[in-house]
VEXDREN-2710 file (C-alpha; in Angstrom, 1 decimal):
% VEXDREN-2710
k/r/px/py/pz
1/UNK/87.3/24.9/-14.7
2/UNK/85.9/28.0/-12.7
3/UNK/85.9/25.6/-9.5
4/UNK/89.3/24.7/-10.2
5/UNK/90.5/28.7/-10.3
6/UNK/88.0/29.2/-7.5
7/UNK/90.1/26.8/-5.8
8/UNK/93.7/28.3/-6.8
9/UNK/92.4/31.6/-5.6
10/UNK/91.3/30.1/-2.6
11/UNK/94.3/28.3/-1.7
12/UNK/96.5/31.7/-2.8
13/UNK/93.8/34.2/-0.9
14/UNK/94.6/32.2/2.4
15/UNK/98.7/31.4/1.7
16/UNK/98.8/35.9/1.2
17/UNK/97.0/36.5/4.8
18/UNK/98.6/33.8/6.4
19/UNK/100.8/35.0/9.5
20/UNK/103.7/32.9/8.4
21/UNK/103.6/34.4/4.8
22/UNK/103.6/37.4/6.5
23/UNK/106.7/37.4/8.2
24/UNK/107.9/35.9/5.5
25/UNK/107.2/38.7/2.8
26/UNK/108.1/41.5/6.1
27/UNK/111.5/39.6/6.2
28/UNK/112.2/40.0/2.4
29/UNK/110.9/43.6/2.0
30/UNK/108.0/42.8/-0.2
31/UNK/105.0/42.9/1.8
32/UNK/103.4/46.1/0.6
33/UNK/103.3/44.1/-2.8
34/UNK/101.7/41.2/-1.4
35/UNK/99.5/43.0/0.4
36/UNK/98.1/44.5/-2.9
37/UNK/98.3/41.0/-4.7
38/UNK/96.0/39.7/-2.3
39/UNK/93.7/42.7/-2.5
40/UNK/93.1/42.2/-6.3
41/UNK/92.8/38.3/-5.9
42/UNK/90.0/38.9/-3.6
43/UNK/88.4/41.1/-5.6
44/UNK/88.0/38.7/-8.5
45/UNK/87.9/36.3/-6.5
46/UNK/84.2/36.9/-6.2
47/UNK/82.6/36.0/-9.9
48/UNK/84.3/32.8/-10.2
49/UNK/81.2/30.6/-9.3
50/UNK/79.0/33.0/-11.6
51/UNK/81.6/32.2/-14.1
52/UNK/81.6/28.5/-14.0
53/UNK/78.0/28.3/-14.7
54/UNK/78.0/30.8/-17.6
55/UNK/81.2/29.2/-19.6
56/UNK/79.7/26.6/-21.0
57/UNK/77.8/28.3/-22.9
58/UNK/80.3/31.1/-23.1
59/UNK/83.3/30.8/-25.5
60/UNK/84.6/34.4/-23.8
61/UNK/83.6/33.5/-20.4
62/UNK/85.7/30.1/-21.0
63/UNK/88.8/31.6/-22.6
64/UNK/89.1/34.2/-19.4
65/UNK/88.9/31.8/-17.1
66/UNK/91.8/30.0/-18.7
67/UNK/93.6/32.6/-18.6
68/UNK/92.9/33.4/-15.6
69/UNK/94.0/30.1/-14.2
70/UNK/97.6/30.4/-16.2
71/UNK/98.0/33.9/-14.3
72/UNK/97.1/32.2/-11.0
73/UNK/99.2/29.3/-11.7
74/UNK/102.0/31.6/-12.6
75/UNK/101.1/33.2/-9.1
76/UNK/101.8/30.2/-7.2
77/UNK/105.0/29.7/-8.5
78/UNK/106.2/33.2/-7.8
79/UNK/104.8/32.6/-4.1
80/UNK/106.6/29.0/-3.9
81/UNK/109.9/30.8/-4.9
82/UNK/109.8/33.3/-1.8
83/UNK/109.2/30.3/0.3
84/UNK/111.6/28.1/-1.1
85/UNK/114.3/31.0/-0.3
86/UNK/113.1/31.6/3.1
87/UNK/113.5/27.8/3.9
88/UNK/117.5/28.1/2.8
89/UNK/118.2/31.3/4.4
90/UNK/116.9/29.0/7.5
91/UNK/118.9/26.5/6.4
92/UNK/122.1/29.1/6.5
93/UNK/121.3/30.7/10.2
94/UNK/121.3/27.0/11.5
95/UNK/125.4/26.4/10.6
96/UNK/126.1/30.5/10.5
97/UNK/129.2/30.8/12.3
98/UNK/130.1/26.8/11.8
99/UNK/131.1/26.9/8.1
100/UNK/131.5/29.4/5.3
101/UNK/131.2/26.9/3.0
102/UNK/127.0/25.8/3.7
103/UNK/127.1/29.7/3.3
104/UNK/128.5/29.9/-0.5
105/UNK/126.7/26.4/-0.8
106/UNK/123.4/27.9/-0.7
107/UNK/123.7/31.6/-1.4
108/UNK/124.2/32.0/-5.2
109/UNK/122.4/34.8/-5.8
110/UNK/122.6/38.5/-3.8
111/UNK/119.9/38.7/-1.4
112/UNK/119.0/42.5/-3.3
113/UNK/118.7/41.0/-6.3
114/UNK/116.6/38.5/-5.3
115/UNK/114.1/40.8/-3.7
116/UNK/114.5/43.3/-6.7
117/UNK/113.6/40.4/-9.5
118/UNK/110.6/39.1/-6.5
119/UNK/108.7/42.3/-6.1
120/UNK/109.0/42.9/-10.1
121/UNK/107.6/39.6/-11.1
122/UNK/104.9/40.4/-8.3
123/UNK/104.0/43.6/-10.1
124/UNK/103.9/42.0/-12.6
125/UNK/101.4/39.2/-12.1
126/UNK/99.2/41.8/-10.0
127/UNK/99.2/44.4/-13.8
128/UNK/97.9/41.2/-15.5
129/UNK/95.5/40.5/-12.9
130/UNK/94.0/43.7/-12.6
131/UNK/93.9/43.9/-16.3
132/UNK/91.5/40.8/-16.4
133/UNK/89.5/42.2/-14.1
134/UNK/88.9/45.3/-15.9
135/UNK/87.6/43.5/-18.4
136/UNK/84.0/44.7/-18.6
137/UNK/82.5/43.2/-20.9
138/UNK/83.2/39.7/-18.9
139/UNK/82.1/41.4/-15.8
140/UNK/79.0/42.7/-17.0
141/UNK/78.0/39.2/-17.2
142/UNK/78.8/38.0/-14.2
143/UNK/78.1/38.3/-10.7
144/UNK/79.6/38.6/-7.2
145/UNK/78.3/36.3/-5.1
146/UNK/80.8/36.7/-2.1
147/UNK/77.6/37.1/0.4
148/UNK/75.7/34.8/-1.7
149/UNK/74.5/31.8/0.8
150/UNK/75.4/29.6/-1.9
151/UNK/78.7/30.9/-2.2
152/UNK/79.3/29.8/1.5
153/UNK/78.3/26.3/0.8
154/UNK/80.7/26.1/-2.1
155/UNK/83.3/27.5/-0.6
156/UNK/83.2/24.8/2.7
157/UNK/82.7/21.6/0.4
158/UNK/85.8/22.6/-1.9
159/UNK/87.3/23.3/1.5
160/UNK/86.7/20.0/2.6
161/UNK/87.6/18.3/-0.7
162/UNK/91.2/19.4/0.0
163/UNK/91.7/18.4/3.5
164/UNK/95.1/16.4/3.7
165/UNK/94.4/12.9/2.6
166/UNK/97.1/10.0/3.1
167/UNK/97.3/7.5/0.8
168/UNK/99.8/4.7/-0.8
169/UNK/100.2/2.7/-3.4
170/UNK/101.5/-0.9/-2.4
171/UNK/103.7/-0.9/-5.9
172/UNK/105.8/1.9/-3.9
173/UNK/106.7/-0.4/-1.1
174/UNK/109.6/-2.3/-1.7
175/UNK/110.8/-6.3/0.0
176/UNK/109.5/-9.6/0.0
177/UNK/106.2/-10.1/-1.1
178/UNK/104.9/-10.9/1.9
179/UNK/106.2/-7.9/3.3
180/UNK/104.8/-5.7/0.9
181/UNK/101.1/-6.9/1.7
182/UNK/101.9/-6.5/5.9
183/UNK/103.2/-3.0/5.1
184/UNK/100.6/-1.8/2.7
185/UNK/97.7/-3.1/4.9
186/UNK/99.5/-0.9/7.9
187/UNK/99.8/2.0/5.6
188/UNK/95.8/1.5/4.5
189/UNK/94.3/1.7/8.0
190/UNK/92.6/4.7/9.5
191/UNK/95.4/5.5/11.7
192/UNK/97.6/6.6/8.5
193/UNK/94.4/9.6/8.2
194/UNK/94.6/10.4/12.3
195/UNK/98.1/11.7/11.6
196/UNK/97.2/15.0/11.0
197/UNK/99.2/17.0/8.3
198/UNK/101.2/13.7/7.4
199/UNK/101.0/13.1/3.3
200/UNK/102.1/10.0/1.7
201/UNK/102.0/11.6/-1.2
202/UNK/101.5/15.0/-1.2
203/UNK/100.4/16.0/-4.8
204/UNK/96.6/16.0/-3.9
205/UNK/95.4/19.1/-5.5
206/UNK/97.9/19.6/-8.7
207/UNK/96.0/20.3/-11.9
208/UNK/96.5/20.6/-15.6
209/UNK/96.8/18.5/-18.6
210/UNK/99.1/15.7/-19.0
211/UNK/101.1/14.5/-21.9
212/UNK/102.6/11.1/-22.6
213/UNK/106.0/10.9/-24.5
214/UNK/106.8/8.3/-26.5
215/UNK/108.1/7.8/-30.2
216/UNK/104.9/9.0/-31.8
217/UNK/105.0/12.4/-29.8
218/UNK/105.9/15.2/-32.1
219/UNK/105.2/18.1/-30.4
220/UNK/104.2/19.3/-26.5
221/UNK/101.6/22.0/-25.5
222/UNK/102.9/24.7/-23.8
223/UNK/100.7/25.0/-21.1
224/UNK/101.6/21.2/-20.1
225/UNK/102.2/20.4/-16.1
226/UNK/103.0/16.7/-16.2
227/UNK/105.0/14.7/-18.7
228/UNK/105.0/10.5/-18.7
229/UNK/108.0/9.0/-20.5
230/UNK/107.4/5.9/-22.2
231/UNK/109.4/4.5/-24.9
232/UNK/111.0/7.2/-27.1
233/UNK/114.1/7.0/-29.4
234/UNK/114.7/10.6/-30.2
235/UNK/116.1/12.4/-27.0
236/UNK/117.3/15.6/-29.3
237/UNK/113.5/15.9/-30.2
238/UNK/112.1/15.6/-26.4
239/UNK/115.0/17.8/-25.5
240/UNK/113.6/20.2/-28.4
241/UNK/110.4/20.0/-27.4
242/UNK/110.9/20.8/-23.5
243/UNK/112.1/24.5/-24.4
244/UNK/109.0/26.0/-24.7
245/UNK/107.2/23.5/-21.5
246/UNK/108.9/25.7/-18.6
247/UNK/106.0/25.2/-16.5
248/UNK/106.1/21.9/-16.0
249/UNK/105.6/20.2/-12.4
250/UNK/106.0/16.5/-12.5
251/UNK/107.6/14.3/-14.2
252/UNK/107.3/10.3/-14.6
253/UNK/109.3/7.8/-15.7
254/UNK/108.3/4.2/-14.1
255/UNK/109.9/0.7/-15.1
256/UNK/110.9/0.4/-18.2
257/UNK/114.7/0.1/-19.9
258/UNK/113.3/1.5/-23.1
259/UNK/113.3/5.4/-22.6
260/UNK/116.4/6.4/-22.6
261/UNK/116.8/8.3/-19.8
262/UNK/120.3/8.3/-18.7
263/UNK/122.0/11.2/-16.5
264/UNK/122.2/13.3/-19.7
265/UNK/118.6/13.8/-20.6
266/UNK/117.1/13.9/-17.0
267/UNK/120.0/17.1/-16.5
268/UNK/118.4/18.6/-19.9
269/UNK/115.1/18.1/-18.0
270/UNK/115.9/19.6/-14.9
271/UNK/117.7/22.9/-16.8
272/UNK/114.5/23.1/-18.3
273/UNK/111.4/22.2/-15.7
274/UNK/112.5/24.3/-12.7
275/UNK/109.0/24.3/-11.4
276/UNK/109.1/20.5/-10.8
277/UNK/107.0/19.3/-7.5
278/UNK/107.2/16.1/-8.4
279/UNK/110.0/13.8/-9.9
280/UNK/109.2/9.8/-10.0
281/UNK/112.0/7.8/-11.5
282/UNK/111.1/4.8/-10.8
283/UNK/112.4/0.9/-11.6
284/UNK/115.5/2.6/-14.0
285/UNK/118.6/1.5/-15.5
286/UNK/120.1/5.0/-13.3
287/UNK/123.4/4.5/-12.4
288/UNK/123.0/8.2/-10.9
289/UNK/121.5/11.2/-10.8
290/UNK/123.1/14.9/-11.8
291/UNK/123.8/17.3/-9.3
292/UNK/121.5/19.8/-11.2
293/UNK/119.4/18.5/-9.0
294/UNK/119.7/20.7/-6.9
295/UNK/118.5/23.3/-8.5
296/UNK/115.0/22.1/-8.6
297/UNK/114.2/24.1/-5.2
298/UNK/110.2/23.6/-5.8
299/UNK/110.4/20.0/-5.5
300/UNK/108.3/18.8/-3.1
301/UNK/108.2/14.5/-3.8
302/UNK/111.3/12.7/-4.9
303/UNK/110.6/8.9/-5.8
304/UNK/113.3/6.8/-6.8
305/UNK/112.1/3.1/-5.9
306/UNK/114.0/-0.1/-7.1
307/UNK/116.8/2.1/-8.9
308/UNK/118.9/-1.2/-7.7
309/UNK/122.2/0.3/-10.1
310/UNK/122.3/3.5/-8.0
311/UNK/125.4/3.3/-5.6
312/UNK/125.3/7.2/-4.6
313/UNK/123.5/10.1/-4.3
314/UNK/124.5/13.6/-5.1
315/UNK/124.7/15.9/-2.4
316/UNK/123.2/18.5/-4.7
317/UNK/119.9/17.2/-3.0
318/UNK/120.2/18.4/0.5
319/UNK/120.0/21.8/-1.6
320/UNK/116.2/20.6/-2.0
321/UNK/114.9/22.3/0.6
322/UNK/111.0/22.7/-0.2
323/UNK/111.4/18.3/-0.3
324/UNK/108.5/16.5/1.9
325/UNK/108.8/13.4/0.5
326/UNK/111.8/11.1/-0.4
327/UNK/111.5/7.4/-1.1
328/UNK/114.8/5.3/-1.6
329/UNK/112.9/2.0/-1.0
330/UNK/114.9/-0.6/-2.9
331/UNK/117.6/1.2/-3.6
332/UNK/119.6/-2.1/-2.5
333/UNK/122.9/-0.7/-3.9
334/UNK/123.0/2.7/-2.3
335/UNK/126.0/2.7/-0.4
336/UNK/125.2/5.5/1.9
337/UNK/122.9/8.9/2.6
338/UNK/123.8/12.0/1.4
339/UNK/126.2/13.8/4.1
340/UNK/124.4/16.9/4.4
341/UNK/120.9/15.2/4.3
342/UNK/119.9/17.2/7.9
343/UNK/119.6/20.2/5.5
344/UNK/116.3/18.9/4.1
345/UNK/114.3/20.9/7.0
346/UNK/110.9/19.8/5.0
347/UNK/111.3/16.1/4.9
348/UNK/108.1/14.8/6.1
349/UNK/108.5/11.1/5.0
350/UNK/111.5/9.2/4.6
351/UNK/111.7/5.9/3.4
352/UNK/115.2/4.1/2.4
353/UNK/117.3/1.1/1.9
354/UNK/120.9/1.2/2.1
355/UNK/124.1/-0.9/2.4
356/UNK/125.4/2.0/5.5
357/UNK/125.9/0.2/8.6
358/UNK/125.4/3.1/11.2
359/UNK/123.8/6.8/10.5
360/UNK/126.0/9.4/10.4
361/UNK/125.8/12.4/12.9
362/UNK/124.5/15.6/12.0
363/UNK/121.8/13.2/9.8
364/UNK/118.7/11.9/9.5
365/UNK/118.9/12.1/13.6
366/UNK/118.2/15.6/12.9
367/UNK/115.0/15.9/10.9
368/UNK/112.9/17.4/13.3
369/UNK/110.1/17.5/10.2
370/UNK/110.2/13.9/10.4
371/UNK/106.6/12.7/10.5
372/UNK/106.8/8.8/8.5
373/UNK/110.2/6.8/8.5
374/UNK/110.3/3.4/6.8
375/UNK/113.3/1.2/7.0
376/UNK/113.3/-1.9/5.1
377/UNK/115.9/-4.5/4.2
378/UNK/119.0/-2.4/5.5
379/UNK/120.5/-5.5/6.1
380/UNK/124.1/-4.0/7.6
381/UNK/122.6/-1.6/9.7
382/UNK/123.2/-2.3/13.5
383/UNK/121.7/1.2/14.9
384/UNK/119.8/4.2/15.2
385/UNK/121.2/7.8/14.8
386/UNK/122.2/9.1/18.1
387/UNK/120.6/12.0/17.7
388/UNK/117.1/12.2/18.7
389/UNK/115.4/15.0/17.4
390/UNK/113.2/12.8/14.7
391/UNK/112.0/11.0/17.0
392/UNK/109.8/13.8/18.8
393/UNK/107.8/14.4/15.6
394/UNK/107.8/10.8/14.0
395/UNK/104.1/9.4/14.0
396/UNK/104.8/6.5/11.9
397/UNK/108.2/4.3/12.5
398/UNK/108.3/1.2/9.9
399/UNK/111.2/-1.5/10.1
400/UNK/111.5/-4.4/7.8
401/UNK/113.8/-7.3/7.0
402/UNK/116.6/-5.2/8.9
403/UNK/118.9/-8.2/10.5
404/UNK/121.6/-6.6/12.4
405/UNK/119.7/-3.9/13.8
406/UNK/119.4/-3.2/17.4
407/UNK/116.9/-0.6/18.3
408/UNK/118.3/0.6/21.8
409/UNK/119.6/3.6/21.7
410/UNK/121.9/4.9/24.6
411/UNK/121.2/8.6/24.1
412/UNK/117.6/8.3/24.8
413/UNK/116.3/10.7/27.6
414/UNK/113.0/10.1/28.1
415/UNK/111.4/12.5/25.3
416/UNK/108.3/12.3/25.0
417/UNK/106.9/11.5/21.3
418/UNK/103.9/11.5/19.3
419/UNK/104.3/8.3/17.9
420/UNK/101.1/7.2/16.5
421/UNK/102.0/3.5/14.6
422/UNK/105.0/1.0/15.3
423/UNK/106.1/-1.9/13.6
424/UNK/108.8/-4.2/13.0
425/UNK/108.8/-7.3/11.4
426/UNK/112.1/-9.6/10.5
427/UNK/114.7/-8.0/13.5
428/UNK/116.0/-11.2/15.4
429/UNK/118.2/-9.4/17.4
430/UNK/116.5/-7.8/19.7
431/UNK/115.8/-9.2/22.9
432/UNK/113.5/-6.6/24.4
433/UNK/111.5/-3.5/23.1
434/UNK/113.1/-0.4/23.1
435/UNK/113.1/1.9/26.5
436/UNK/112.5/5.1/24.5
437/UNK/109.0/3.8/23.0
438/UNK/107.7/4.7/27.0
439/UNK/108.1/7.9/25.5
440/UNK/104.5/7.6/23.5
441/UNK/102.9/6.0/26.1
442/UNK/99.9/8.7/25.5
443/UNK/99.9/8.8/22.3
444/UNK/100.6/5.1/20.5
445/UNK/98.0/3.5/18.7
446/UNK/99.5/0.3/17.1
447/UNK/101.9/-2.1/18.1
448/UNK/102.7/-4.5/15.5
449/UNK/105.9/-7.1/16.0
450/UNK/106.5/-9.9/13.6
451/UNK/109.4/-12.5/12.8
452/UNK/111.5/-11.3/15.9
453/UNK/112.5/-14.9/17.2
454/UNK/114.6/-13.6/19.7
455/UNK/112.0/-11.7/21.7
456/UNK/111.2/-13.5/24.6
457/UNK/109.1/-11.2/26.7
458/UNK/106.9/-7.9/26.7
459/UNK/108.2/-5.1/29.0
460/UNK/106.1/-4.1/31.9
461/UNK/105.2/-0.7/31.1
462/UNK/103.5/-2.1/28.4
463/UNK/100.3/-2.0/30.6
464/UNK/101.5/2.5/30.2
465/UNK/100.2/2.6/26.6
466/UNK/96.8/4.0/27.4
467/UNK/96.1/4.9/23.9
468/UNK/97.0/1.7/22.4
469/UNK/94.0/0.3/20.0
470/UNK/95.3/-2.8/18.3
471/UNK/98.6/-5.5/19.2
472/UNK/99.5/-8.0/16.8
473/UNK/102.4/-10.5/17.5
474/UNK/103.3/-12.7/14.5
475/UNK/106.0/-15.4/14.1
476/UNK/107.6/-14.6/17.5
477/UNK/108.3/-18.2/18.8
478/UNK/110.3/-17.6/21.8
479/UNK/107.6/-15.1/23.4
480/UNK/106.2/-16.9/26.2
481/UNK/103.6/-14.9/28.0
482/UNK/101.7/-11.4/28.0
483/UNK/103.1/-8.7/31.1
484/UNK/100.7/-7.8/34.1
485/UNK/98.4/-4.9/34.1
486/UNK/97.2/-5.3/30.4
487/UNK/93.6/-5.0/32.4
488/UNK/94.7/-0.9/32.4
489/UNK/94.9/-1.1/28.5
490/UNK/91.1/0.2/28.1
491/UNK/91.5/1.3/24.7
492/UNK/93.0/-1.7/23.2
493/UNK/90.2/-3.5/20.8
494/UNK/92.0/-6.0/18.6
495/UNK/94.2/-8.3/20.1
496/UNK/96.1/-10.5/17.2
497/UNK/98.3/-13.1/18.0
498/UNK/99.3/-15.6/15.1
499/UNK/101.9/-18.6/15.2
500/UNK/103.6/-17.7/18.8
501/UNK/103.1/-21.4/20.0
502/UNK/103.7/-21.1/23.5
503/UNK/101.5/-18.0/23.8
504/UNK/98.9/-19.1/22.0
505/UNK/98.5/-22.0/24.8
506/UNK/99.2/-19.2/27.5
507/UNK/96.4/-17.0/26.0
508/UNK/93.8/-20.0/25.2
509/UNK/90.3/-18.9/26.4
510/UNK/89.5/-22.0/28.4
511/UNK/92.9/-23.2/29.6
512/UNK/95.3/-20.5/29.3
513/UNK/97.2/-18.8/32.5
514/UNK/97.1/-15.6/30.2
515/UNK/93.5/-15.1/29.5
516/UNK/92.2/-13.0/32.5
517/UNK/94.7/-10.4/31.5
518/UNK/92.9/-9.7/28.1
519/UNK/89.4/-10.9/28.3
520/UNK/88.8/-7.3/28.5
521/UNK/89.8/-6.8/24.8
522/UNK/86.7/-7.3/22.6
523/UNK/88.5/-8.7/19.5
524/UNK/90.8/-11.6/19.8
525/UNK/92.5/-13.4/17.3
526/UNK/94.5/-16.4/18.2
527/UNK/95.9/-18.8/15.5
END
């Protein structure tokens, strides 16, 4: 437990003397207070590693340092609310002047008031803090370690624990079976962990205890984070039950018709849970959600996978401005994308199916957070947003099963992009690969195209992708031949090329016309 709160103070010590927390806490008035947080943080911070080892065998050692990581917990919310605000006043300066409606849309409460209530809740967490500390008779036992070479040691392996790790679950990705396996591999590979700060799913590092609803539940600890619905018949009890959990942060409901959790109880859930990160509905009898949505402003990861009876989503959740990671995959119903989805200036990873055929301006064009975006099985759509401002931060770009879609996109102007990972599979209109992937000539790694049987060549500035490390071309019959110059793709190691007939012959090692072009590449496939 004591490296867990070692960790929490860790992560909190480092958020409080950040530069960006502190122009956020100088822009709200309440840096002074911050400033002293952090000081009496630190200062405990110090006898958490004695106090691991001396808990076991410590029932007072123990019960302080659950406390202790209640307080810190309590901490991080407070923090988390100051950031969540910041991110909507940002959200107000972009359309100030445009609309006095975004303005009442997102500013409920007086800005005063809000700092008023912040500073006294910090106060008030930094009293309760300091009153643990001056608890002598624990620190009499224990000892600070801070210069401790052991302590730095500690401190870089629980640092290195909680680097960003991406990860998926191929359950989450929705289509054919035999897309599911082609996306999951692509989401498995070690370009997925060379994309920085880019999270999957981002709720590496939340802690607690976990409790599983169903109809022999009776009762819920206080103290519980995350809550599993199974089967449950009694939705007055739950609802009972959830008054006193009001620091829960994730809750999961996944594929079954049995728990009844129809708009009703999931709005008693959000009036209740307004700490939520995480929300995964998945697999549901939801014909919609409520727009108390919106009022879940810690969110962080909204899953709502293979909710096929969904037709619409509130706007309430472009109020969700702390959200990195949405997921509409299967959603084969959803008519269209919330109108005001640009607002979501966090959105990290976006992955959808709709029936909309076109994006809407002032949309998803305009995620300039945008890091992963998988399309699949948008069979009406015919284009891309005209804006272009995703496209300068995407890394990954997924397309699936979408067969109307034409990826040129008139607006391009040569922007250059960080693309890391392309792939489409199941788009037989396109003729050609789009102009505007020149744009991450430096940068892309793999090229993946499958099932486009109207593909007939490869563009010549292929041969620019200098960072490019694998090229698979599935199930593209009417591709007849590889472009010159792919000598000048040094970096390119696996070459896969898998029932494109006439290519195949092209590309044969003995006979082909194609070969000296990759015999370069020191792993060929050719089947």
């Amino acid at each position: 437990m004591a490296e867990f709160v070692f960790d929490l103070a860790i992560k909190l010590t480092e958020k409080l003397g950040s530069r960006a927390y502190d122009e956020i806490s100088s822009a709200w008035g309440v840096k002074s207070d911050l400033r002293k947080l952090e000081a009496t943080m630190s200062a405990i911070k110090g006898v958490l590693l004695d106090a691991e080892e001396k808990q076991a065998h410590n029932q007072e050692v123990r019960s302080w340092l659950l406390q202790l990581k209640h307080l810190f917990r309590d901490t991080e919310d407070v923090l988390d609310e100051v950031e969540c605000e910041a991110l909507r006043r940002q959200v107000v300066e972009n359309f100030h002047g445009t609309s006095r409606k975004v303005r009442r849309f997102f500013l409920s409460s007086n800005p005063i008031a809000f700092r008023f209530r912040i500073s006294h809740e910090i106060k008030n967490i930094r009293a309760r803090i300091e009153e643990l500390k001056d608890n002598k008779a624990i620190f009499d036992l224990l000892t600070d370690r801070r210069a401790n070479h052991e302590f730095s040691n500690v401190n870089d392996a629980i640092k290195k624990e909680n680097m960003t790790h991406s990860y998926v679950r191929a359950s989450e990705i929705i289509g054919r079976d035999s897309d599911k396996q082609v996306i999951a591999d692509l989401l498995m590979q070690d370009g997925d962990d060379q994309s920085g700060t880019l999270s999957v799913i981002p709720i590496v590092g939340m802690g607690g205890e976990w409790c599983v609803v169903d109809s022999s539940t009776k009762d819920m600890a206080e103290n519980v984070k995350h809550l599993s619905f199974l089967k449950f018949d009694n939705k007055l009890m739950v609802s009972t039950m959830l008054q006193k959990c009001k620091k829960v942060q994730s809750i999961t409901a996944d594929g079954t018709d049995e728990a009844p959790l129809d708009e009703s109880f999931l709005d008693t859930c959000f009036s209740k849970c307004k700490y939520l990160r995480v929300l995964r509905l998945r697999e549901l009898p939801l014909k919609e959600l409520p727009s108390s949505i919106g009022t879940l402003k810690h969110l962080r990861y909204l899953n709502l996978v293979e909710n096929v009876e969904i037709t619409k989503l509130p706007n309430a959740i472009c109020m969700l401005q702390s959200l990195q990671n949405l997921n509409l995959a299967g959603c084969e119903n959803l008519q269209e994308l919330p109108r005001d989805i640009s607002n979501l200036i966090s959105l990290r990873f976006l992955a959808l199916t709709m029936k909309q055929a076109c994006f809407q301006d002032n949309g998803v064009g305009c995620l300039k957070s945008l890091q992963f975006l998988l399309i699949v099985q948008c069979s009406n759509l015919i284009s891309f947003p005209r804006e272009t401002s995703y496209l300068a931060a995407l890394r990954i770009l997924i397309i699936v099963g979408c067969e109307q879609l034409d990826l040129e996109n008139q607006h391009y102007q040569g922007i250059a992009l960080r693309l890391e990972k392309f792939v489409i599979i199941g788009l037989p209109r396109i003729t050609e690969l789009p102009q505007w992937l020149q744009g991450a000539a430096n940068t892309l790694q793999y090229l993946h195209i499958e099932v486009c049987s109207n593909l007939s060549s490869l563009p010549g500035w292929l041969r620019n992708l200098t960072s490019l490390r694998k090229l698979v071309l599935a199930k593209c019959p009417n591709l007849l031949s590889l472009p010159e110059g792919m000598d000048r793709l040094t970096a390119l190691r696996d070459l896969n090329i898998e029932n494109c007939t006439e290519l195949e012959r092209r590309c044969d090692r003995n006979t082909g016309e194609d070969w000296p072009k990759i015999a370069h590449v020191p792993n060929i496939s050719i089947s």
